[in-house]
TIBA-35124 format. One record per residue (C-alpha): x, y, z; residue number from 1; residue in three letters. Coordinates in steps of 0.25 Angstrom, whole numbers. Layout:
REM TIBA-35124
<senu><c1>X</c1><c2>Y</c2><c3>Z</c3><koldren>NUM</koldren><pake>ALA</pake></senu>
...
This chain:
REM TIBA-35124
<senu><c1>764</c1><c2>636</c2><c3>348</c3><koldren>1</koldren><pake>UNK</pake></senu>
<senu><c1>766</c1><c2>621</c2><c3>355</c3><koldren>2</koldren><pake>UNK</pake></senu>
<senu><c1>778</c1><c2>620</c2><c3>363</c3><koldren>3</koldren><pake>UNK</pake></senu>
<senu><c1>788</c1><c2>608</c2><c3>354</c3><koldren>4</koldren><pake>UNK</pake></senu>
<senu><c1>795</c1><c2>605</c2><c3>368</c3><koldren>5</koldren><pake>UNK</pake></senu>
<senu><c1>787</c1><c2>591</c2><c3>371</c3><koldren>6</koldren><pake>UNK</pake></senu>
<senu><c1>786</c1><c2>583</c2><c3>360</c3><koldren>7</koldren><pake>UNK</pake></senu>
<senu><c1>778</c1><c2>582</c2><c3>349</c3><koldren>8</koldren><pake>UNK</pake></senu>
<senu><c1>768</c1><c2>573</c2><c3>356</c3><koldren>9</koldren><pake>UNK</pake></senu>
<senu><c1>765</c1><c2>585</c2><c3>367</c3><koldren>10</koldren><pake>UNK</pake></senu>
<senu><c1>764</c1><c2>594</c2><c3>356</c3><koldren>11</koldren><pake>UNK</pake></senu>
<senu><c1>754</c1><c2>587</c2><c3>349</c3><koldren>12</koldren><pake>UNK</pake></senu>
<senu><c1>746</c1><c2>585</c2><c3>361</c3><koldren>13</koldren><pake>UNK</pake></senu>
<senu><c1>748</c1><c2>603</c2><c3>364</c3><koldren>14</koldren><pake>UNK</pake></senu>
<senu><c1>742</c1><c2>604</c2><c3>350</c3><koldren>15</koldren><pake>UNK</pake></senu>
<senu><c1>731</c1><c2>593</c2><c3>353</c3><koldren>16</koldren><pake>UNK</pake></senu>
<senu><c1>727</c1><c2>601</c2><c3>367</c3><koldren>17</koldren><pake>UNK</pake></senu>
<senu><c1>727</c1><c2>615</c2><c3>357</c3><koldren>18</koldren><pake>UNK</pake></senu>
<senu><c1>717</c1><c2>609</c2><c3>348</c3><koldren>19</koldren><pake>UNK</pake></senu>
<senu><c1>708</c1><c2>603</c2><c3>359</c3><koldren>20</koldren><pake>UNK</pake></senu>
<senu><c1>710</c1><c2>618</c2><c3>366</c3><koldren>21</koldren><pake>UNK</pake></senu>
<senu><c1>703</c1><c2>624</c2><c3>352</c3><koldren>22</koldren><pake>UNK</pake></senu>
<senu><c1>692</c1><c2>612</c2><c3>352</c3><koldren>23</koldren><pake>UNK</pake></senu>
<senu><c1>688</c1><c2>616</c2><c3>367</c3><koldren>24</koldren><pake>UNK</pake></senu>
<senu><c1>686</c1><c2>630</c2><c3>367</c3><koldren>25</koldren><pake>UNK</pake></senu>
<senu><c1>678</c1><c2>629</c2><c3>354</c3><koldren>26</koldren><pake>UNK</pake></senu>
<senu><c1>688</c1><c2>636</c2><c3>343</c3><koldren>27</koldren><pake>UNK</pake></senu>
<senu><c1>687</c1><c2>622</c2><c3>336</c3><koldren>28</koldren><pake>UNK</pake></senu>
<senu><c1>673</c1><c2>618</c2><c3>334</c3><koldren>29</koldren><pake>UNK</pake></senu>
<senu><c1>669</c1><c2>602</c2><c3>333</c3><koldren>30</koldren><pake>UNK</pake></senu>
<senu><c1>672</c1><c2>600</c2><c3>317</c3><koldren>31</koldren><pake>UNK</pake></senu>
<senu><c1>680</c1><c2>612</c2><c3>314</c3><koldren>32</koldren><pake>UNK</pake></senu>
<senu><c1>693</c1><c2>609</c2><c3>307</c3><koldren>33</koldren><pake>UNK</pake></senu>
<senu><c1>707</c1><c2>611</c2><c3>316</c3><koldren>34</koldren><pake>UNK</pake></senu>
<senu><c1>718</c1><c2>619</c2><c3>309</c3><koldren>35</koldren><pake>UNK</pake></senu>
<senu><c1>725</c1><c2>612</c2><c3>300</c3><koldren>36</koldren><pake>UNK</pake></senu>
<senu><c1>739</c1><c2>605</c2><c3>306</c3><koldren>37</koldren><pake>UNK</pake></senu>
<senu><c1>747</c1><c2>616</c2><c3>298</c3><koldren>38</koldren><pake>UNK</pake></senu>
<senu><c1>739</c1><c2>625</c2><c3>306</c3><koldren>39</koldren><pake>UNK</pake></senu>
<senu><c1>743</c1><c2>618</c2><c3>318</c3><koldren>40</koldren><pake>UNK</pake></senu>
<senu><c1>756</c1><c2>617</c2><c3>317</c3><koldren>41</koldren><pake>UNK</pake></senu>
<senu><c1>759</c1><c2>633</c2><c3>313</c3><koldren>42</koldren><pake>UNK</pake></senu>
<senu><c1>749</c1><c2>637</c2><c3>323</c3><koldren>43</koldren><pake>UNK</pake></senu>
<senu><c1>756</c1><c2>628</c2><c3>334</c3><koldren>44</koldren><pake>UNK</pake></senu>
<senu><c1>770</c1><c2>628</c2><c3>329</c3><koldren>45</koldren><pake>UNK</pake></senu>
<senu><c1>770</c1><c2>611</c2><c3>330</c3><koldren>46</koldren><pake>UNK</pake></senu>
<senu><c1>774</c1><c2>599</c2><c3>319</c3><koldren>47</koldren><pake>UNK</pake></senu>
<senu><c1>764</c1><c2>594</c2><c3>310</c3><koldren>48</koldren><pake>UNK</pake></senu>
<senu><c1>764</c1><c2>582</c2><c3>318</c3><koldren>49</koldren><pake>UNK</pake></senu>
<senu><c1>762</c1><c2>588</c2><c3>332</c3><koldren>50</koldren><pake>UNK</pake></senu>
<senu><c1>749</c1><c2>592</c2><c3>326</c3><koldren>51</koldren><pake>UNK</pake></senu>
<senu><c1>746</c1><c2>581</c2><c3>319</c3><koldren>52</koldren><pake>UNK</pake></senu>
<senu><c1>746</c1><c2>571</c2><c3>331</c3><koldren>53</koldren><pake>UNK</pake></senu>
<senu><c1>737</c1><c2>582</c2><c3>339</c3><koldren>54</koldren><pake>UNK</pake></senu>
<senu><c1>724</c1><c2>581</c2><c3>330</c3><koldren>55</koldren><pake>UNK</pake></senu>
<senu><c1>728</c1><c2>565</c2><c3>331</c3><koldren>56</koldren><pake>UNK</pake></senu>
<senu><c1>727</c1><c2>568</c2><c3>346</c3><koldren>57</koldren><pake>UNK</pake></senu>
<senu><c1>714</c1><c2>574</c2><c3>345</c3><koldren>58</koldren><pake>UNK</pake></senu>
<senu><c1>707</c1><c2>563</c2><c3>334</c3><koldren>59</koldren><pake>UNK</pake></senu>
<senu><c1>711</c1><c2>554</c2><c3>344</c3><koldren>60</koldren><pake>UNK</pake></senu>
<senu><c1>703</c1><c2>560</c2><c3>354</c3><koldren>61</koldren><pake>UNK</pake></senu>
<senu><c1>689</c1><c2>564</c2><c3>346</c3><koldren>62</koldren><pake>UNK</pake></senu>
<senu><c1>694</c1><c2>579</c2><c3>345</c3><koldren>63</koldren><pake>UNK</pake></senu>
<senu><c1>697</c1><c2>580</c2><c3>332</c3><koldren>64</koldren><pake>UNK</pake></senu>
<senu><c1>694</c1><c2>573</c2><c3>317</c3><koldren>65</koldren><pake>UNK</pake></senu>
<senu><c1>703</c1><c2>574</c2><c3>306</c3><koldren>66</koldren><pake>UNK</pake></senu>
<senu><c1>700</c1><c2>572</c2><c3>291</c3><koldren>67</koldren><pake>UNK</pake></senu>
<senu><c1>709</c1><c2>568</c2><c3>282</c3><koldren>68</koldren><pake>UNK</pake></senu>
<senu><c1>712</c1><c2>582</c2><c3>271</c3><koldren>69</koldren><pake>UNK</pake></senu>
<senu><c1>704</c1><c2>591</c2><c3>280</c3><koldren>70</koldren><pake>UNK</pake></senu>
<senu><c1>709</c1><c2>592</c2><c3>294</c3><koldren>71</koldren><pake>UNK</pake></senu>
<senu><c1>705</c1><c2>590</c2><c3>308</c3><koldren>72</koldren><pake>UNK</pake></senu>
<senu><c1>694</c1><c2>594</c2><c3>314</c3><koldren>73</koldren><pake>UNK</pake></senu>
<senu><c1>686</c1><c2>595</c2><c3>328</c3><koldren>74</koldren><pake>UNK</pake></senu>
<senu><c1>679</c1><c2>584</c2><c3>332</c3><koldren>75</koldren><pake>UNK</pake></senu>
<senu><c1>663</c1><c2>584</c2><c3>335</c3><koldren>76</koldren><pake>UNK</pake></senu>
<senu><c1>668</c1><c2>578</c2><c3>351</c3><koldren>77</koldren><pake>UNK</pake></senu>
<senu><c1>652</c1><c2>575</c2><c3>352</c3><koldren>78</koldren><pake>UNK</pake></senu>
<senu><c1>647</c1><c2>569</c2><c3>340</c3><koldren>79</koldren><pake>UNK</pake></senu>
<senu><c1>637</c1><c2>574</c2><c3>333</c3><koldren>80</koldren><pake>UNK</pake></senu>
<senu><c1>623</c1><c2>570</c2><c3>333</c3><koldren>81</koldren><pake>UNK</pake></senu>
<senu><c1>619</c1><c2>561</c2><c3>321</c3><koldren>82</koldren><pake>UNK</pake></senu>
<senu><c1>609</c1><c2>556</c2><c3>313</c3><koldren>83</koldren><pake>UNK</pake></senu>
<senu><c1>607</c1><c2>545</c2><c3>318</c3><koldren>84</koldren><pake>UNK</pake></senu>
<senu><c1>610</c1><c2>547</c2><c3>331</c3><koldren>85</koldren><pake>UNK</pake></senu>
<senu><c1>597</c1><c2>542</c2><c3>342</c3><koldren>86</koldren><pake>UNK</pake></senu>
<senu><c1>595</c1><c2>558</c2><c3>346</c3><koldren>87</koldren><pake>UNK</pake></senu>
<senu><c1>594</c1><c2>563</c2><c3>332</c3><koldren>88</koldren><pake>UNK</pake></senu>
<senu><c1>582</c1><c2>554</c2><c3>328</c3><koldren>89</koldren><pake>UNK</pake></senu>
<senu><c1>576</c1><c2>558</c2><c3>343</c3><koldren>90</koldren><pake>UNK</pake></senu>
<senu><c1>577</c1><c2>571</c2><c3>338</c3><koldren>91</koldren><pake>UNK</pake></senu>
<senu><c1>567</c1><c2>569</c2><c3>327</c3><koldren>92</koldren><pake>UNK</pake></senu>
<senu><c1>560</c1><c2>559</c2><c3>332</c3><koldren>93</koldren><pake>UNK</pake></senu>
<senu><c1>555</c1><c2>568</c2><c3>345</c3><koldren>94</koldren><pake>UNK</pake></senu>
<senu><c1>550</c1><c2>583</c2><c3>344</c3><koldren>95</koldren><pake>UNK</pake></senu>
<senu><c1>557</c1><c2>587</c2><c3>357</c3><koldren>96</koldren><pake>UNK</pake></senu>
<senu><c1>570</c1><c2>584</c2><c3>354</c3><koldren>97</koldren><pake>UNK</pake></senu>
<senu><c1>571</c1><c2>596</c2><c3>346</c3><koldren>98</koldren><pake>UNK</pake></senu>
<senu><c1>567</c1><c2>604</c2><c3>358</c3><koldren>99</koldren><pake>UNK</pake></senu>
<senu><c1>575</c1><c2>596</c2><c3>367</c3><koldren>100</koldren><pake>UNK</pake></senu>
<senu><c1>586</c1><c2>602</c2><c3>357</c3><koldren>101</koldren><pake>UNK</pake></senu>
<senu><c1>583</c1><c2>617</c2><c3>355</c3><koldren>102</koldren><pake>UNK</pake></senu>
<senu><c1>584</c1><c2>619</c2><c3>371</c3><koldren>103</koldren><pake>UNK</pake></senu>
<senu><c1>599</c1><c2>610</c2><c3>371</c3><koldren>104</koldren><pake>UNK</pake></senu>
<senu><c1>603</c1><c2>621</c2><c3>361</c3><koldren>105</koldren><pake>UNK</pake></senu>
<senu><c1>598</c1><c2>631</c2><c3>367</c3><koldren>106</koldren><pake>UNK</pake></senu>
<senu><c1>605</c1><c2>630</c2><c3>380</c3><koldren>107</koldren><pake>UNK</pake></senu>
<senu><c1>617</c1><c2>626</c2><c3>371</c3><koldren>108</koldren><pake>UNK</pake></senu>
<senu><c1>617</c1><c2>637</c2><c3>360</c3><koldren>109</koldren><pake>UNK</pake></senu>
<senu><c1>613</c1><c2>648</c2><c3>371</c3><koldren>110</koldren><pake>UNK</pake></senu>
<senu><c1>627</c1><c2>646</c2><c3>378</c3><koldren>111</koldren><pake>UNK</pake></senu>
<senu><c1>634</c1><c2>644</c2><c3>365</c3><koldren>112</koldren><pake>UNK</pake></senu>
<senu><c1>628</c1><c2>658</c2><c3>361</c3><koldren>113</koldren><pake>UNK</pake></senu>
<senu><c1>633</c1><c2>663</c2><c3>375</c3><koldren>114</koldren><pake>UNK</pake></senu>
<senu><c1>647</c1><c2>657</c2><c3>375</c3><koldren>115</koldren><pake>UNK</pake></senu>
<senu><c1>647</c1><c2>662</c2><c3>360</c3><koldren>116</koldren><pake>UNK</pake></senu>
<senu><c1>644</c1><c2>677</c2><c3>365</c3><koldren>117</koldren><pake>UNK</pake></senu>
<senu><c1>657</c1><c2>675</c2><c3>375</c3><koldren>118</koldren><pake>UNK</pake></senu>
<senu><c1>667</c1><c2>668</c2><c3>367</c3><koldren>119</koldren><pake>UNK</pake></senu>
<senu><c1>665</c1><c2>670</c2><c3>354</c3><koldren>120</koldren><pake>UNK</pake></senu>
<senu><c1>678</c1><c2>674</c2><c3>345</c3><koldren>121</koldren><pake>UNK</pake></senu>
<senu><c1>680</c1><c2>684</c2><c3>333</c3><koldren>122</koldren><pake>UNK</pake></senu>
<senu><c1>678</c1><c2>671</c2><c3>323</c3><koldren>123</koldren><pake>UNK</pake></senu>
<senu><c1>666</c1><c2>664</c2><c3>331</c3><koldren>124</koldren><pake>UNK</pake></senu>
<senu><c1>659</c1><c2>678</c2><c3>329</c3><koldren>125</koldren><pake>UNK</pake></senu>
<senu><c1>663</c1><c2>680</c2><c3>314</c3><koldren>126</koldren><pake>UNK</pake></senu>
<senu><c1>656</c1><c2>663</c2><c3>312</c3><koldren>127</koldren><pake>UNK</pake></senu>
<senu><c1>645</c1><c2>666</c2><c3>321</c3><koldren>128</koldren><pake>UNK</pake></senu>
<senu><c1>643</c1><c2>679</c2><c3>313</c3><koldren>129</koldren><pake>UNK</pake></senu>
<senu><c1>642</c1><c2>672</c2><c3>299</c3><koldren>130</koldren><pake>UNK</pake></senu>
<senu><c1>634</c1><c2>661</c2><c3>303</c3><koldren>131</koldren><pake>UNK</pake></senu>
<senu><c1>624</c1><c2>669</c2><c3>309</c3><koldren>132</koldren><pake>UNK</pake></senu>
<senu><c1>622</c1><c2>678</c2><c3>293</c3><koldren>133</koldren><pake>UNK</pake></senu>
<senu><c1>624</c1><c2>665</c2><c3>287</c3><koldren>134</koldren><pake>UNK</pake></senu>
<senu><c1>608</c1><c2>661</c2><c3>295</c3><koldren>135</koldren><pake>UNK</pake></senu>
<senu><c1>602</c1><c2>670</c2><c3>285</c3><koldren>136</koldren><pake>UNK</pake></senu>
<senu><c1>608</c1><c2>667</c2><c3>273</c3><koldren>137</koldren><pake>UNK</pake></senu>
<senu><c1>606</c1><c2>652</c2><c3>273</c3><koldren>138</koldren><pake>UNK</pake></senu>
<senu><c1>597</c1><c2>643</c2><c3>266</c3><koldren>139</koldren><pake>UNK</pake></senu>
<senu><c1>585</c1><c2>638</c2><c3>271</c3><koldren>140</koldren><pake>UNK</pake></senu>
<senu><c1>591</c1><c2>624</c2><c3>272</c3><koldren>141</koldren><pake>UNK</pake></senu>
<senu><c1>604</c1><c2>628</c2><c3>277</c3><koldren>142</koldren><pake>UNK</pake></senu>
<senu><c1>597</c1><c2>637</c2><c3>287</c3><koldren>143</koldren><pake>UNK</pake></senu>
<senu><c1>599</c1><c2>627</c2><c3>299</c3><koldren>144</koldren><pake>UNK</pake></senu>
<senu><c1>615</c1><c2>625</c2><c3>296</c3><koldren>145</koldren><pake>UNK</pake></senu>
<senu><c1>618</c1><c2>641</c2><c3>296</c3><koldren>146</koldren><pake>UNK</pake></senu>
<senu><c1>607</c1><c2>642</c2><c3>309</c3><koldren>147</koldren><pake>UNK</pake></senu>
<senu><c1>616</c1><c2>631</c2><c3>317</c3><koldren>148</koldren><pake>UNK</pake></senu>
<senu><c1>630</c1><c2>635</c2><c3>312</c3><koldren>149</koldren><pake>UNK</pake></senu>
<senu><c1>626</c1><c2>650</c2><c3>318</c3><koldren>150</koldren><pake>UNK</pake></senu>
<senu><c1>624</c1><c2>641</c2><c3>331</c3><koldren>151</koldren><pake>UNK</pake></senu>
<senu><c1>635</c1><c2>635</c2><c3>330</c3><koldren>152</koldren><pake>UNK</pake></senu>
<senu><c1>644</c1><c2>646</c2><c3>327</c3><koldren>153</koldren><pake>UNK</pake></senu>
<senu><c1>641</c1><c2>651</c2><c3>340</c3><koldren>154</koldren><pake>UNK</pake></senu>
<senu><c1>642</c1><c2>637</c2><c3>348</c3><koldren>155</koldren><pake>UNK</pake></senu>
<senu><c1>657</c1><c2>638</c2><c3>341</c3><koldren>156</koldren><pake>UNK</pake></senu>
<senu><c1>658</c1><c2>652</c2><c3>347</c3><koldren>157</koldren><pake>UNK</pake></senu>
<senu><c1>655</c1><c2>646</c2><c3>361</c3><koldren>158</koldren><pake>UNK</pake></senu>
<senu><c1>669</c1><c2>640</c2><c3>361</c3><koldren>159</koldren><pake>UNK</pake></senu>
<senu><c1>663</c1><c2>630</c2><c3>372</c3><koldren>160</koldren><pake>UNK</pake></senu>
<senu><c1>666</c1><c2>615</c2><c3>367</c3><koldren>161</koldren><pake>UNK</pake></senu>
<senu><c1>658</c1><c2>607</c2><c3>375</c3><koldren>162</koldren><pake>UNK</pake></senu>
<senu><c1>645</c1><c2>616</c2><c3>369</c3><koldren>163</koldren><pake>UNK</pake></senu>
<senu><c1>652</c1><c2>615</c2><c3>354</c3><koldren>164</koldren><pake>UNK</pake></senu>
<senu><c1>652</c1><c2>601</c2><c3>354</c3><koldren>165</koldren><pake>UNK</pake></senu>
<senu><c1>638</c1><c2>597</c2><c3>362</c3><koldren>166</koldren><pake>UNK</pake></senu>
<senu><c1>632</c1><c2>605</c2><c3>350</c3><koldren>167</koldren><pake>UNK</pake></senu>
<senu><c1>642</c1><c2>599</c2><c3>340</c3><koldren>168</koldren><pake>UNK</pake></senu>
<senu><c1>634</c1><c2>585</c2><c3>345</c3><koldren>169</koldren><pake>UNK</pake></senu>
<senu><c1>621</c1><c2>592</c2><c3>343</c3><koldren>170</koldren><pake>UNK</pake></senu>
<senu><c1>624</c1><c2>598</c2><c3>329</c3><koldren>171</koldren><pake>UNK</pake></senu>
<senu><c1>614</c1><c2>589</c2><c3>322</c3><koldren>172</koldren><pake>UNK</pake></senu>
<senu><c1>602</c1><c2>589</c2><c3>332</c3><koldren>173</koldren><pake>UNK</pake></senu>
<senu><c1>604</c1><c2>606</c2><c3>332</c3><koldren>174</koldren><pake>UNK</pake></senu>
<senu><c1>605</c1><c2>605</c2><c3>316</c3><koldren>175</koldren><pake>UNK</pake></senu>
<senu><c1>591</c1><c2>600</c2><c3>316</c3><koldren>176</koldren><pake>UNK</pake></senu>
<senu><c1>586</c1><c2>610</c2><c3>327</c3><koldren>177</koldren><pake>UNK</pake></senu>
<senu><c1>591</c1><c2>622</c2><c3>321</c3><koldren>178</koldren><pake>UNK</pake></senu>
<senu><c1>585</c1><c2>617</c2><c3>307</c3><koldren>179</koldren><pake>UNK</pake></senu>
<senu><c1>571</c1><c2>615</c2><c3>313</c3><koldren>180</koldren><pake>UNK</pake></senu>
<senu><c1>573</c1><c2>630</c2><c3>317</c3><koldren>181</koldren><pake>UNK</pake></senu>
<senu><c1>576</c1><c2>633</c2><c3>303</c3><koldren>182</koldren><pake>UNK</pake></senu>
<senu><c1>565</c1><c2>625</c2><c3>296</c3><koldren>183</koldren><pake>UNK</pake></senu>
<senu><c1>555</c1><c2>627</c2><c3>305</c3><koldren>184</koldren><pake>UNK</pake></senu>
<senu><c1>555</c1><c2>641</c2><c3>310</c3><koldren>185</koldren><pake>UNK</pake></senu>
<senu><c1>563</c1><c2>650</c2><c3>301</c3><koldren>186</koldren><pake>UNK</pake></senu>
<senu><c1>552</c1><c2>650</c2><c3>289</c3><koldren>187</koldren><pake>UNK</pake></senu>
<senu><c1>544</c1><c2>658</c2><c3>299</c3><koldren>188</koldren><pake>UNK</pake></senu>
<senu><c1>548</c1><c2>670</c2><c3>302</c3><koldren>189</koldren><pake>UNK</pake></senu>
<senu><c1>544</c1><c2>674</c2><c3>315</c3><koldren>190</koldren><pake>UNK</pake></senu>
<senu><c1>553</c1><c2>663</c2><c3>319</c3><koldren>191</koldren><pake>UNK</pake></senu>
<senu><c1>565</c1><c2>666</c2><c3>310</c3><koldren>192</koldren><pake>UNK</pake></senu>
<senu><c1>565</c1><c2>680</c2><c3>316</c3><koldren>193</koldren><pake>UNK</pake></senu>
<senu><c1>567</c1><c2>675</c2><c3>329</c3><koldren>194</koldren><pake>UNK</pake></senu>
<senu><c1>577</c1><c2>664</c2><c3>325</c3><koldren>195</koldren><pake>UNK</pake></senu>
<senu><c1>585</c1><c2>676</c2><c3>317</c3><koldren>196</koldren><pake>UNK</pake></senu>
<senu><c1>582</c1><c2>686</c2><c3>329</c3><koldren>197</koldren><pake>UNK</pake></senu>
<senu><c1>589</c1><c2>674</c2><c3>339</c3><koldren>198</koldren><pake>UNK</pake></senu>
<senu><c1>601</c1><c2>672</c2><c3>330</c3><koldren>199</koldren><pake>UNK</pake></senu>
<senu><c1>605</c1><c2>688</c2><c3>328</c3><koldren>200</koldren><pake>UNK</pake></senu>
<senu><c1>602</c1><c2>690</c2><c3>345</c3><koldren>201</koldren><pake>UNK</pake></senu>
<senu><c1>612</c1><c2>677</c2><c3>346</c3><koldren>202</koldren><pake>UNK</pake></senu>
<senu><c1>622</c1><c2>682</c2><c3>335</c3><koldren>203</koldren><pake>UNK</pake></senu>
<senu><c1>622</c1><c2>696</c2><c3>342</c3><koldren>204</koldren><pake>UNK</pake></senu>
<senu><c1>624</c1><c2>691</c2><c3>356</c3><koldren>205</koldren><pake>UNK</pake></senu>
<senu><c1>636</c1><c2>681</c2><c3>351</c3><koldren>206</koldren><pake>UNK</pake></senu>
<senu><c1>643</c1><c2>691</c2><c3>343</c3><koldren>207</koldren><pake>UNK</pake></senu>
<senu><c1>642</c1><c2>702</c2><c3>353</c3><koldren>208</koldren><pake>UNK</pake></senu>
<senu><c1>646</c1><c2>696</c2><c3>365</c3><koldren>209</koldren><pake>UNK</pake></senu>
<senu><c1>633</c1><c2>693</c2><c3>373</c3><koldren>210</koldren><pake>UNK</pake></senu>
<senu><c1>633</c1><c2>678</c2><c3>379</c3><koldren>211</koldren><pake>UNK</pake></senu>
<senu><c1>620</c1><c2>681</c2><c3>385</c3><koldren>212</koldren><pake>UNK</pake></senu>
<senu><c1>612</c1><c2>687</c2><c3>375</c3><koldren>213</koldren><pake>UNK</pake></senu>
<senu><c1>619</c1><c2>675</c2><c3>366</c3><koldren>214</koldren><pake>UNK</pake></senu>
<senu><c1>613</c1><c2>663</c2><c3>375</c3><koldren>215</koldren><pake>UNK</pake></senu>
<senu><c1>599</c1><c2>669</c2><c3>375</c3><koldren>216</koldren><pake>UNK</pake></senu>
<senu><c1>598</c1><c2>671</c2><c3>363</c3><koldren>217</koldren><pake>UNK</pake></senu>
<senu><c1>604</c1><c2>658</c2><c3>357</c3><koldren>218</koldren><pake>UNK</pake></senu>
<senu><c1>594</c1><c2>651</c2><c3>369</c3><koldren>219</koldren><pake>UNK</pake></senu>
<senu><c1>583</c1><c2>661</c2><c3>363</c3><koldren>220</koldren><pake>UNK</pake></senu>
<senu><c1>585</c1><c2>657</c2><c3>349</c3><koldren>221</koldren><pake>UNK</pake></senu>
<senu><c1>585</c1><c2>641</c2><c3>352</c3><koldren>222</koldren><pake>UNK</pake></senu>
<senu><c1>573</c1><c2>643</c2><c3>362</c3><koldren>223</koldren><pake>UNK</pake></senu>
<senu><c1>567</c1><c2>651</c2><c3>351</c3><koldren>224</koldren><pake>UNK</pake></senu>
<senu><c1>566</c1><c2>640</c2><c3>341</c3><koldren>225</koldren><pake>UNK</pake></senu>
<senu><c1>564</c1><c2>630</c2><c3>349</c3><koldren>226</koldren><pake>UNK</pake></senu>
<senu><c1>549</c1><c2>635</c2><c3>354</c3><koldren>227</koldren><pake>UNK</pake></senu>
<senu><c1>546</c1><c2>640</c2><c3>339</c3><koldren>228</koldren><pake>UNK</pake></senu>
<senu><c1>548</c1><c2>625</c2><c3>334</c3><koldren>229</koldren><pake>UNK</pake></senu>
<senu><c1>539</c1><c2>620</c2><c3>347</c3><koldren>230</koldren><pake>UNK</pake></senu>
<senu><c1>530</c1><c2>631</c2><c3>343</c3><koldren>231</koldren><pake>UNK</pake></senu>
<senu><c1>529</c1><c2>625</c2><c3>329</c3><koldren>232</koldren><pake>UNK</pake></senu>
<senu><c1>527</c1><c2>611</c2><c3>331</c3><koldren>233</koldren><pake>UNK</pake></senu>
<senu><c1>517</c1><c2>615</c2><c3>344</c3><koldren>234</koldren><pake>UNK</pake></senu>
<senu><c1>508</c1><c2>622</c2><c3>330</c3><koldren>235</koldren><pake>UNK</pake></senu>
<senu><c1>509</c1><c2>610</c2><c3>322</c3><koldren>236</koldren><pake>UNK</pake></senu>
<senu><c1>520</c1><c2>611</c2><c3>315</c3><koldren>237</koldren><pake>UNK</pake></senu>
<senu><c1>532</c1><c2>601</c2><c3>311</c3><koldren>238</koldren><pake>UNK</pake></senu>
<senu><c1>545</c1><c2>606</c2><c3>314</c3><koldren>239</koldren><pake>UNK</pake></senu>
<senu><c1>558</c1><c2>600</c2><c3>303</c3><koldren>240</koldren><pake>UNK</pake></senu>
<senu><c1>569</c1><c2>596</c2><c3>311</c3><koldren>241</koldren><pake>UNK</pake></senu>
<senu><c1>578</c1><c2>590</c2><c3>303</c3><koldren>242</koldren><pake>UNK</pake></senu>
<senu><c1>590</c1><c2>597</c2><c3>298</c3><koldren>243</koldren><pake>UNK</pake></senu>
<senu><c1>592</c1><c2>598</c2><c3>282</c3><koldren>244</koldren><pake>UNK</pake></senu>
<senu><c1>605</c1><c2>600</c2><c3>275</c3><koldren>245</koldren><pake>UNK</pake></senu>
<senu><c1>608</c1><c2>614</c2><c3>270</c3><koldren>246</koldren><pake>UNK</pake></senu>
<senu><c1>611</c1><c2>617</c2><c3>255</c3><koldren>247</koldren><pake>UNK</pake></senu>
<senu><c1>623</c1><c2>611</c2><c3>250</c3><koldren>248</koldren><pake>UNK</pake></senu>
């Protein structure tokens, strides 16, 4: 509950500072939807209006969208990487770039994984948990989509903002890298094996309390592919790096 002592323009800006609290440690993720303003004002015992002007207060600064008949949402602070975007056709354009990528994410995902293993709650574990079986059960063209939203089940459980949103920026490029792991090295199974064997040892660590063991083997597992891939093109082989869209 907000004190109604000061005004309701000191009110607004009480709410304001709550939401940007939640945003910070992590429990509101870049695009997930904020409770609705009913929700709000039961939780916090404020007018309609209190709440109102605080989202205003936050669009104004970048922290928050809203969309008309749908809600307010958190902003992606650092814009995601497009299409079109001078780094993305880099990306195509030069074989290293995808390399250059794998050891960013590695060093990224392995303290993810870590800061997961310390600071995950009860609901982080219960949505890293399902989309860890859901790996299995997908599609071969929705493989890359259920691979990444395991990662990123766990970068959410790091609760560490600044991490959230530098991948948040990255989502695109890391897409693409995770689908070259897919397309490329999951038809042959000596490779799958390990990739499966990484995920279970990184889903084990997180969800029994082992930060260690987390960021080795989330470091392990991004390592791992990366030097399968070199390994590929070093014998001949052309490696897909472009994302496809899963089955609608």
């Amino acid at each position: 509950m907000i004190s109604n002592t000061t005004g309701s323009v000191s009110i607004a800006n009480a709410i304001a500072r709550q939401i940007e609290n939640i945003i910070i440690d992590g429990s509101l993720a870049p695009g997930q939807k904020i409770p609705s303003e009913r929700q709000l004002c039961t939780k916090l015992k404020v007018s309609r209006s209190a709440v109102r002007e605080a989202l205003r207060e936050l669009a104004g600064k970048g922290l928050v969208r809203t969309q008309q008949g749908r809600g307010s949402f958190v902003a992606e602070i650092i814009c995601p990487q497009q299409t079109d975007n001078p780094f993305m056709q880099l990306y195509f354009e030069h074989g290293r770039t995808l390399y250059d990528l794998y050891e960013v994410r590695a060093q990224l995902e392995g303290q993810a994984a870590e800061l997961a293993a310390l600071r995950a709650t009860s609901k982080d574990i219960v949505y890293i948990t399902k989309t860890y079986y859901a790996i299995d059960s997908s599609s071969s063209s929705s493989a890359a989509h259920r691979d990444q939203a395991f990662h990123q089940a766990i970068v959410e459980a790091s609760h560490n903002p600044v991490l959230m949103h530098l991948l948040a920026s990255l989502q695109q490029l890391v897409l693409h890298s995770v689908q070259a792991s897919v397309i490329n090295l999951n038809p042959l199974q000596k490779y799958k094996n390990q990739i499966d064997k990484h995920h279970r040892q990184i889903f084990l660590a997180i969800t029994n309390r082992q930060p260690t063991k987390a960021k080795k083997a989330a470091q392990a597992h991004v390592t791992f592919v990366s030097a399968s891939l070199r390994e590929m093109e070093e014998m001949g082989q052309n490696i897909v790096r472009q994302a496809i869209l899963p089955d609608s």
